[in-house]
C-alpha positions, 0 to 999 in steps of 0.5 A: 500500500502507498503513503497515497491512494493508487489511482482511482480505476475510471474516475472516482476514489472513496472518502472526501475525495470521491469527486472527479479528480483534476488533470493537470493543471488542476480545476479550480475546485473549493472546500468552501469552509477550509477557504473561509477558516483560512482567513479566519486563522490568519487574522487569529495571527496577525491578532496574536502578533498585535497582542505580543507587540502591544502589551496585550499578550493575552490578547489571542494567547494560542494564536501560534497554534491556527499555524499548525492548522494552516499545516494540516489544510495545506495537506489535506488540499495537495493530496487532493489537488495534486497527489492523484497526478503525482501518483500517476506521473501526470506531474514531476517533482520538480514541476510541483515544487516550482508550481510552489515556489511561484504560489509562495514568492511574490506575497514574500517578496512584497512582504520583505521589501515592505519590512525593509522600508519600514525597518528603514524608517525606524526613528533615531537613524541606523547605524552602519551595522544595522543598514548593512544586516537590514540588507543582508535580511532582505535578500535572504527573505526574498531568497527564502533563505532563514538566517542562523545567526543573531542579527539587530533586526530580530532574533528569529530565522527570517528577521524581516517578516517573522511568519515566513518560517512557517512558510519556509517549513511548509514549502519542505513539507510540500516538497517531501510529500510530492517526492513520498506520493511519486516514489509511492512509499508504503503507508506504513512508512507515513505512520512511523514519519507521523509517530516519530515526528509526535514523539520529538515534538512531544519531547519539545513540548515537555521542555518548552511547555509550547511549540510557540517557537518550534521552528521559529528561532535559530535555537529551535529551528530543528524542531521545525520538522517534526512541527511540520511533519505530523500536521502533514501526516494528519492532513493526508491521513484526512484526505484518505478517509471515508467518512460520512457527512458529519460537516458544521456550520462554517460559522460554528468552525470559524467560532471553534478557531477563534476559541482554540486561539484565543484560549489563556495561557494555562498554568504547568502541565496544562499548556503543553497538554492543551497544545498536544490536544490542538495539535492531535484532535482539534485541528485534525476535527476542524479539517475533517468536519469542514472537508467531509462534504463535495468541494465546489467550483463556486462558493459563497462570496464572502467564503471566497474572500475569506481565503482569498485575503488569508496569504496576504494577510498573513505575508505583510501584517508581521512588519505592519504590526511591529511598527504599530506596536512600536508607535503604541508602546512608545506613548501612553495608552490605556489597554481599552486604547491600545485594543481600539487601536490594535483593532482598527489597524487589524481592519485597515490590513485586512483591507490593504491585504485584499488589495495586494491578493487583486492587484498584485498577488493574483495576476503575478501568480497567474503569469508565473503559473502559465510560465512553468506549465508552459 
């Protein structure tokens, strides 16, 4: 047995993915509720991110966590988009990997420069030392090339604009999973990835108490993987299942997602519990309950928008929020001030993130798909 299904005999397999599976290049088909959580989980990020700039930390405490769930959709759409034509050799390696590559890179390019400029505008002047790392920065952003070594931008892997690990983590991830579907490895070789992976990150968990900076930070870059790893295993493991229409109202998923986010930050041993309990059963449920139904060529509009805005929202807001947090912590505001303003600068990125997905991210994307499948 394969780590995917065989293909299907005439057109159809069992489960979640019982509808006619695309040719390459795939039709355009929808989950309709994966694509509206997805908005709904970036804005839990870019809310978290306010909140640790802020002074609001409490604020949505376990928003690190709808990362993960991003992980577990990311897979769960591949193996149905593109694992029936990388099972059959319709598509190769390579080709995918492009294919994703110029999916990820204009939102990253635009958001690193707009992190360089306004880096560049940072009060008080930059120091030689600091021009020149904000450049080195730059080009290894746009590179998607993580820097190891401290830096006076920030001591994360991508200094500029944060996030972009987890995009760097998820890139690996698709990678692996095309060369695991085309070489056709046992499932039973998916099942030990999965343990092995669960075991490292439990071991994490039991010494950091979160996996808020698991694969984040140079020190824990390493733990990246198996962060990575089990939410992939999970989302095809998903995709594999034959289960009955058990879906909920998006709207009680999306309330689900803001709850699991927004929970407090619990005392001992019950924060790495809670976050093992997110990682291995409400995300998993919250894929399963909004996939367990056909995928559509069309969705509701505000369904559309919801998971159009969710990847430039999540590329640009990181920079954007430093600096609010920066202008907000330099005067002295109220928490009630803070929040409103916090708020009202949230709306305002989700509003400039729907602008670069129609000016700027969609048409480049479509250009630089036509150029690979050409």
């Amino acid at each position: 047995m394969s780590f995917m299904r065989a293909p299907a005999p005439p057109a159809a397999m069992p489960g979640p993915a019982s509808h006619r599976l695309p040719a390459m290049p795939p039709t355009r088909v929808h989950f309709g509720d994966l694509d509206f959580l997805r908005g709904i989980a970036a804005i839990m990020v870019m809310l978290f991110h306010f909140g640790e700039r802020t002074g609001l930390p409490g604020l949505v405490a376990h928003g690190y966590l709808a990362v993960d769930l991003f992980f577990v959709m990311s897979a769960f759409v591949l193996s149905h988009a593109y694992g029936p034509a990388l099972c059959e050799g319709r598509i190769g390696v390579m080709r995918f990997t492009v294919l994703r590559v110029a999916r990820f890179w204009p939102m990253l390019v635009l958001g690193t420069v707009l992190a360089a400029v306004i880096e560049l505008g940072r009060p008080g002047g930059l120091s030689s030392l600091h021009l020149r790392e904000t450049l080195v920065s730059l080009l290894a952003g746009c590179a998607f090339v993580p820097i190891f070594h401290t830096v006076t931008v920030e001591h994360v892997l991508f200094p500029l604009n944060g996030p972009v690990w987890s995009l760097f983590f998820e890139l690996i991830g698709n990678i692996a999973f095309a060369v695991l579907v085309a070489v056709r490895v046992p499932r039973g070789a998916g099942l030990l990835l999965a343990l092995v992976s669960a075991m490292w990150l439990g071991s994490f968990l039991g010494a950091n108490g979160s996996v808020e900076y698991a694969g984040t930070v140079a020190q824990d870059f390493l733990a990246g993987f198996p962060r990575v790893a089990l939410a992939m295993c999970i989302g095809v493991a998903l995709h594999r299942l034959d289960v009955p229409h058990l879906r909920l109202d998006r709207w009680v998923l999306a309330l689900v997602v803001i709850g699991f986010t927004c929970m407090p930050s619990l005392p001992g041993l019950a924060e790495p519990l809670y976050n093992a309990a997110c990682l291995l059963l409400v995300c998993p449920a919250i894929v399963l309950l909004a996939t367990s139904h056909a995928p559509t060529q069309r969705a509701p509009a505000l369904v559309r928008w919801s998971g159009m805005i969710s990847y430039p929202l999540y590329a640009i807001h990181y920079p954007i929020a430093r600096a609010i947090g920066f202008l907000l912590m330099h005067h002295t505001l109220s928490p009630a001030l803070r929040l409103a303003a916090v708020l009202a600068s949230a709306a305002a990125i989700v509003a400039l993130a729907a602008g670069c997905e129609v000016a700027y991210d969609a048409p480049l994307r479509r250009r630089l798909r036509r150029l690979v499948l050409a």
